[in-house]
Backbone as CSV, one residue per row, in Angstrom:
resi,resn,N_x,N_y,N_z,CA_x,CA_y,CA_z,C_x,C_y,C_z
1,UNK,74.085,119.474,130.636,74.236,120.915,130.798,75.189,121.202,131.952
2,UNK,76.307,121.675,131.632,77.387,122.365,132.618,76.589,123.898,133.230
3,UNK,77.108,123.830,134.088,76.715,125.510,135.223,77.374,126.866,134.552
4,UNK,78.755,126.425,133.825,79.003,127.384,132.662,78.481,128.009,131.726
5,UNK,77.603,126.516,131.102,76.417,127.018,129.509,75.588,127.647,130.471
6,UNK,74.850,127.510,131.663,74.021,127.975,131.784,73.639,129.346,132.308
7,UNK,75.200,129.913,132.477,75.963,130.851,132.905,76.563,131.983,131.919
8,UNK,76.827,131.454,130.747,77.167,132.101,129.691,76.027,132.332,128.696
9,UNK,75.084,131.738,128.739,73.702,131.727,128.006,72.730,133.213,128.977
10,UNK,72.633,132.286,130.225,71.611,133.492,130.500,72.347,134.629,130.431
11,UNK,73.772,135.058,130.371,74.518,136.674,130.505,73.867,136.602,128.858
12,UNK,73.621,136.098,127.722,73.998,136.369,126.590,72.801,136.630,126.269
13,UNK,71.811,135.686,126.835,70.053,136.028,126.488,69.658,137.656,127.179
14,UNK,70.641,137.519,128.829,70.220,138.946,129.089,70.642,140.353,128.324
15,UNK,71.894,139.990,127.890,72.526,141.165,127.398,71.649,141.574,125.902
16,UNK,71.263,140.392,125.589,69.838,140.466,124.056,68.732,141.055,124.640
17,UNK,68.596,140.763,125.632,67.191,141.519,126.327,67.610,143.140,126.315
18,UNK,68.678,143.219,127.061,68.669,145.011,127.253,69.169,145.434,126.041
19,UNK,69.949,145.027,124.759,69.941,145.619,123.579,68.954,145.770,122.879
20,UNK,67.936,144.740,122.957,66.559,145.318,121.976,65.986,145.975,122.883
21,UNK,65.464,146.212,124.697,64.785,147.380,124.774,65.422,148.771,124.521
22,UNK,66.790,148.961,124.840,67.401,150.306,124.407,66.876,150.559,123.161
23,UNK,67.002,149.592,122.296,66.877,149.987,120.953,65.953,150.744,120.648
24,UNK,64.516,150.075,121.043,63.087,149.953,121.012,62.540,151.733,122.037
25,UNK,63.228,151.772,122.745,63.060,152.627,123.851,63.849,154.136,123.537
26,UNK,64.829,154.053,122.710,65.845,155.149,122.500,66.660,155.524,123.533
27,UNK,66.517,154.655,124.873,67.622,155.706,125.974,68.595,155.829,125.821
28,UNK,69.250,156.974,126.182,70.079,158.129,125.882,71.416,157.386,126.380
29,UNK,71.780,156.525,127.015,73.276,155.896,126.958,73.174,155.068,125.893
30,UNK,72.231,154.995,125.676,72.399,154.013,124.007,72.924,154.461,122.979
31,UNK,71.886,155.236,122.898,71.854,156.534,121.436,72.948,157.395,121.767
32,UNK,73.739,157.728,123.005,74.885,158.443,122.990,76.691,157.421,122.785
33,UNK,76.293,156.450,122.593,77.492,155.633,122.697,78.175,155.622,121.270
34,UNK,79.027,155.753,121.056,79.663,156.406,119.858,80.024,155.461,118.991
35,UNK,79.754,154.086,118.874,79.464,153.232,117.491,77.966,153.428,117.113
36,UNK,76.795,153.486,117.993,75.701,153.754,117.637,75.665,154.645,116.778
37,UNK,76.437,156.045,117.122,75.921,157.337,116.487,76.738,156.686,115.009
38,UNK,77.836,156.122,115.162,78.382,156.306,114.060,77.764,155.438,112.622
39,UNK,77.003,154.185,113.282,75.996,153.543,112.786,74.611,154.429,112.428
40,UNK,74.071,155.109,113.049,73.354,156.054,112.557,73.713,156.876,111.700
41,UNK,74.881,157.082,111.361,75.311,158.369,110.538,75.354,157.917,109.498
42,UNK,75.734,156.279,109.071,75.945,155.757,108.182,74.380,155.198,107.788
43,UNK,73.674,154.598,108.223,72.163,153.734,107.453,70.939,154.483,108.228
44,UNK,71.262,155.550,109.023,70.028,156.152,109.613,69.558,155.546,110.424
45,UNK,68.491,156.080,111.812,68.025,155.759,112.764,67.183,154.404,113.037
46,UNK,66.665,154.871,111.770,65.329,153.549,111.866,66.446,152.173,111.239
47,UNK,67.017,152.331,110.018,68.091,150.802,110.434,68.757,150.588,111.288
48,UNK,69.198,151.736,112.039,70.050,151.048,113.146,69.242,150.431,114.717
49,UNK,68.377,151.010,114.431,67.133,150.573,115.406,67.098,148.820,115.327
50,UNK,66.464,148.829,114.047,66.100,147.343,113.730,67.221,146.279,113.331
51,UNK,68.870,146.900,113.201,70.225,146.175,113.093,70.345,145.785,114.421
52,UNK,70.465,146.631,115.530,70.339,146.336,116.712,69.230,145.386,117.277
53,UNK,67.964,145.503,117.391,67.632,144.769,117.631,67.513,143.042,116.903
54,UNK,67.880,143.273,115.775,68.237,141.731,115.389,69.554,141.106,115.991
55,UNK,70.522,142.091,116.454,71.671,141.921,116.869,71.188,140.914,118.352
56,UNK,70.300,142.005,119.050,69.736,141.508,120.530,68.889,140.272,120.129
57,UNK,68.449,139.784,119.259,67.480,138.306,119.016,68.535,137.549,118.499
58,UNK,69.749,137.470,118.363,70.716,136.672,118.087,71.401,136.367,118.827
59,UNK,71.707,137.367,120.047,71.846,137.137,121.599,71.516,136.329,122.309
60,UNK,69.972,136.346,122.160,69.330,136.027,122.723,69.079,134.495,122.110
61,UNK,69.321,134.115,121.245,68.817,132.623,120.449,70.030,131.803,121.052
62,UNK,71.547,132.552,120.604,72.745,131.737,121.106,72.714,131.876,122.756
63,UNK,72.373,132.591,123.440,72.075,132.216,125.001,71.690,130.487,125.301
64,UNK,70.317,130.604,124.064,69.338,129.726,124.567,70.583,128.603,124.139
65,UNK,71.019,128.356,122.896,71.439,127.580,122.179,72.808,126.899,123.321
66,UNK,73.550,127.957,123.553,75.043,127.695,124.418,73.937,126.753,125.932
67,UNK,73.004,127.964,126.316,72.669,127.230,128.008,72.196,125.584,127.813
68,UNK,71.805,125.055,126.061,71.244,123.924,126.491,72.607,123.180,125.952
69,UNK,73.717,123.528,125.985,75.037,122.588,125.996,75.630,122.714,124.455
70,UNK,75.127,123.347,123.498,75.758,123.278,122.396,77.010,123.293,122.651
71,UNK,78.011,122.955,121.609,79.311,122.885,121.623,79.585,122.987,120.252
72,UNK,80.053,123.587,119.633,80.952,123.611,118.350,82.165,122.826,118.132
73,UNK,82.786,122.923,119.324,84.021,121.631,119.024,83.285,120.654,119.046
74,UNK,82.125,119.985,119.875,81.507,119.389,119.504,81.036,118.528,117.735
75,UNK,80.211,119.547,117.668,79.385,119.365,116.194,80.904,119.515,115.004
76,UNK,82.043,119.788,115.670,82.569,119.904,113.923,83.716,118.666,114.357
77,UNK,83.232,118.169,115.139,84.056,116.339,115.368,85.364,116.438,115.950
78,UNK,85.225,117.666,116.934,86.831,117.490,117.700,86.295,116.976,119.401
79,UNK,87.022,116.564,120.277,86.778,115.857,121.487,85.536,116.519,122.098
């Protein structure tokens, strides 16, 4: 584990953390930010609720995934 993964993971797990409570919570820089609304306008509140927060648990999985060293150049057989 490099100080990078573990650096780029926890920003990515945190930034999953505060997208699903906004979500979950409705606060008003959330719900006022103008892809949200425009996502609401299109599939309604309650999907964009639960798009978002799957968005934030995918955040949050590749955090975990990057901080314990994954590598993609890795796994697809380049150096």
């Amino acid at each position: 584990m490099e100080p990078q993964d573990l650096l780029v993971g926890s920003v990515a797990g945190l930034l999953g953390l505060v997208l699903i409570v906004a979500s979950v919570r409705g606060w008003t820089w959330y719900r006022q930010m103008r892809l949200t609304r425009a996502l609401e306008s299109r599939v309604g509140v309650t999907w964009t609720g639960r798009l978002t927060g799957l968005l934030g648990l995918l955040l949050i999985v590749a955090g975990i995934v990057i901080a314990r060293g994954f590598s993609l150049v890795g796994w697809l057989g380049g150096n």
